[in-house]
C-alpha positions as CSV (number, residue, x, y, z in Angstrom):
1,X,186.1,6.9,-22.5
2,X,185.0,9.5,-25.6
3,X,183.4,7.7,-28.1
4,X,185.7,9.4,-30.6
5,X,188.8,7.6,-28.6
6,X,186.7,3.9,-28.0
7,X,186.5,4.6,-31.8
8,X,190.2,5.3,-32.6
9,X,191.3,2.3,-30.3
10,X,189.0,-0.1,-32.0
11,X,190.4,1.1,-35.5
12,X,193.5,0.2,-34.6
13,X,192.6,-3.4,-33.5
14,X,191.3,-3.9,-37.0
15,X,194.5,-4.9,-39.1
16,X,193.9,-4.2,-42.8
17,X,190.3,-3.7,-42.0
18,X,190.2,-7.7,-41.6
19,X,187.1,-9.1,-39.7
20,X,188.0,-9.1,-35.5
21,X,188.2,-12.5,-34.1
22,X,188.4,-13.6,-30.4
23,X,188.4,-10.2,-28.4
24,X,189.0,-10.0,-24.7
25,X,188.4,-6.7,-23.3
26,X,189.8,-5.0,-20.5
27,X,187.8,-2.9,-18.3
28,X,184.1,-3.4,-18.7
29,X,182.5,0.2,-17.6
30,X,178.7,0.8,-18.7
31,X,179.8,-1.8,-21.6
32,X,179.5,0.7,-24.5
33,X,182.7,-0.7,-26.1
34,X,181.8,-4.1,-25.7
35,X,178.5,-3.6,-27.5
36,X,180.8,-1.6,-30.2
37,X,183.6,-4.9,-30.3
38,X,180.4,-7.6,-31.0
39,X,179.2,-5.6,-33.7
40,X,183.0,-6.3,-35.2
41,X,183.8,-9.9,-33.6
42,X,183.4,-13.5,-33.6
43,X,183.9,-13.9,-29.9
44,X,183.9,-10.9,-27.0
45,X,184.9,-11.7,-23.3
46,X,185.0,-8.4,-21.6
47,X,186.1,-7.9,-17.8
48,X,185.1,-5.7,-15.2
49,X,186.4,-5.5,-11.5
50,X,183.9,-3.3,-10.0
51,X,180.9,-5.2,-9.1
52,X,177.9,-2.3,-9.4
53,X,179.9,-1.4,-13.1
54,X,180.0,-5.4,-14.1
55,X,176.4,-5.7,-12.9
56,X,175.2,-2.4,-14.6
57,X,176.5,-3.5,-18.3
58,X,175.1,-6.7,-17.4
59,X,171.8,-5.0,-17.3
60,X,172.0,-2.6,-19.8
61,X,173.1,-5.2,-22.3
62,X,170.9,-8.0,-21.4
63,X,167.9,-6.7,-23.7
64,X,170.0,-6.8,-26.8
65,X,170.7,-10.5,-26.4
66,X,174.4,-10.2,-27.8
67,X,174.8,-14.1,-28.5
68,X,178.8,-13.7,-29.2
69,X,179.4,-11.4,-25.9
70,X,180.5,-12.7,-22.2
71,X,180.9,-10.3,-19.4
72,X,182.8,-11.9,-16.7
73,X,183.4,-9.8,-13.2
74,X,187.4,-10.7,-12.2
75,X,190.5,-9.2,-12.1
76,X,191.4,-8.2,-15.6
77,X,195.5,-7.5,-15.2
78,X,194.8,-11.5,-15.1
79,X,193.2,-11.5,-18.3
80,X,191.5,-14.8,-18.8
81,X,193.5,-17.8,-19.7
82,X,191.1,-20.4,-20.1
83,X,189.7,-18.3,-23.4
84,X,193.1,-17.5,-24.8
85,X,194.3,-17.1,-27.2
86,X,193.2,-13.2,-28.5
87,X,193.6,-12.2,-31.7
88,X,192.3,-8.7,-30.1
89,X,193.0,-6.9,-26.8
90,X,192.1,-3.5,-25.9
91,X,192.6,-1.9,-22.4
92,X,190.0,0.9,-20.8
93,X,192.4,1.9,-18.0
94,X,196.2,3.1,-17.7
95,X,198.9,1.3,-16.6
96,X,202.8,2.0,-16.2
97,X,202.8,-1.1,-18.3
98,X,200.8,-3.8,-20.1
99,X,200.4,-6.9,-17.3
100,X,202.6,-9.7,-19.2
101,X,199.5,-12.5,-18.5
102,X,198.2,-9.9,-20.9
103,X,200.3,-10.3,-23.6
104,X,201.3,-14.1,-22.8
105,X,197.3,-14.5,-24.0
106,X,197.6,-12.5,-27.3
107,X,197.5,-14.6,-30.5
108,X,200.7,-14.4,-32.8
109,X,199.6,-12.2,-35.5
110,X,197.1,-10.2,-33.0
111,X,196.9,-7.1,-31.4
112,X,196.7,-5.2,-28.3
113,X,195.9,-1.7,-27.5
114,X,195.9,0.0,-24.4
115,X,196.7,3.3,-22.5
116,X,200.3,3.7,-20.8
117,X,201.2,5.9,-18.3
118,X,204.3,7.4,-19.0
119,X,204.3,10.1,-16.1
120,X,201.9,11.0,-13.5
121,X,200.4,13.3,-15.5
122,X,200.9,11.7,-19.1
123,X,199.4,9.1,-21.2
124,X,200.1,7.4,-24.8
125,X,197.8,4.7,-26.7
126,X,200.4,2.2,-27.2
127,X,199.8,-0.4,-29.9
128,X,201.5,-3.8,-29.6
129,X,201.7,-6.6,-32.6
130,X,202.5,-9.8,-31.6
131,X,205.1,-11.0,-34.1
132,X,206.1,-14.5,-32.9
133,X,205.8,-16.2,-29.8
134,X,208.8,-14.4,-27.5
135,X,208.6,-11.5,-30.2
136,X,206.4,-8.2,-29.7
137,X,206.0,-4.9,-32.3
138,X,205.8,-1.9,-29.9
139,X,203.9,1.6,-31.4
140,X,203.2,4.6,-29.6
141,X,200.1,6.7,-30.8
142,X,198.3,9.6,-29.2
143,X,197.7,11.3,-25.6
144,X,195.3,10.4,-24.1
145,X,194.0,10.3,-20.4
146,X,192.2,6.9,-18.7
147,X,191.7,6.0,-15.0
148,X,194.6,3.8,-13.5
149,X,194.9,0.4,-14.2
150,X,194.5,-1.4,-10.5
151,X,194.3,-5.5,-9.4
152,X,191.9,-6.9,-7.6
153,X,187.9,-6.6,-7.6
154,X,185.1,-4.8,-5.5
């Protein structure tokens, strides 16, 4: 993703400015926006499902030993229950929808971010708030274009 648009969705994670919390990231890639995210957390798990990407962040990080980061190589439409709950989500691929393990693991009071598809060639940020625990704030936000949002790992 553009720096400018890891920016923008990280801004919009930060509610009133406040400090970030426990932040499970979506999507991995060469772990730019994880690096960003533990600058601005307590806690980062980020997930990648593409082995050679998981083990290239892996690498590329390792130097900067980032005490509150955790890369873990799985299938993030899964998220990763045994961490929740989030106070922060935020998605690096387009789906037609955000996974509902997703937003089973966001924190009342937290936030999630991602990409949505909304045709085959059209995509919106979509910023959701979760109110109370059956209760979710939807937002749509800008265009923006990501790779698809897939199960599974290789």
């Amino acid at each position: 993703s553009k720096p400018s648009v890891v920016g923008r969705m990280i801004e919009l994670l930060h509610k009133n400015k406040q400090p970030l919390g426990k932040v499970l990231e979506i999507g991995t890639g060469c772990g730019y926006q994880a690096a960003v995210l533990s600058l601005l957390a307590k806690e980062v798990y980020s997930i990648e499902r593409i082995r050679p990407l998981h083990d290239l962040a892996r690498n590329k990080l390792r130097p900067f030993r980032i005490a509150n980061l955790r890369l873990i190589y799985g299938d993030g439409i899964r998220g990763l229950p045994q961490a929740a709950p989030f106070d922060a989500i935020i998605l690096a691929a387009a789906g037609l929808g955000v996974p509902d393990p997703l937003l089973d693991q966001l924190a009342i009071g937290g936030r999630l971010i991602a990409p949505v598809s909304k045709s085959e060639t059209e995509q919106q940020l979509l910023l959701i708030e979760r109110v109370s625990s059956h209760r979710y704030q939807r937002t749509a936000l800008d265009e923006v274009f990501f790779v698809p949002l897939q199960s599974g790992v290789i």
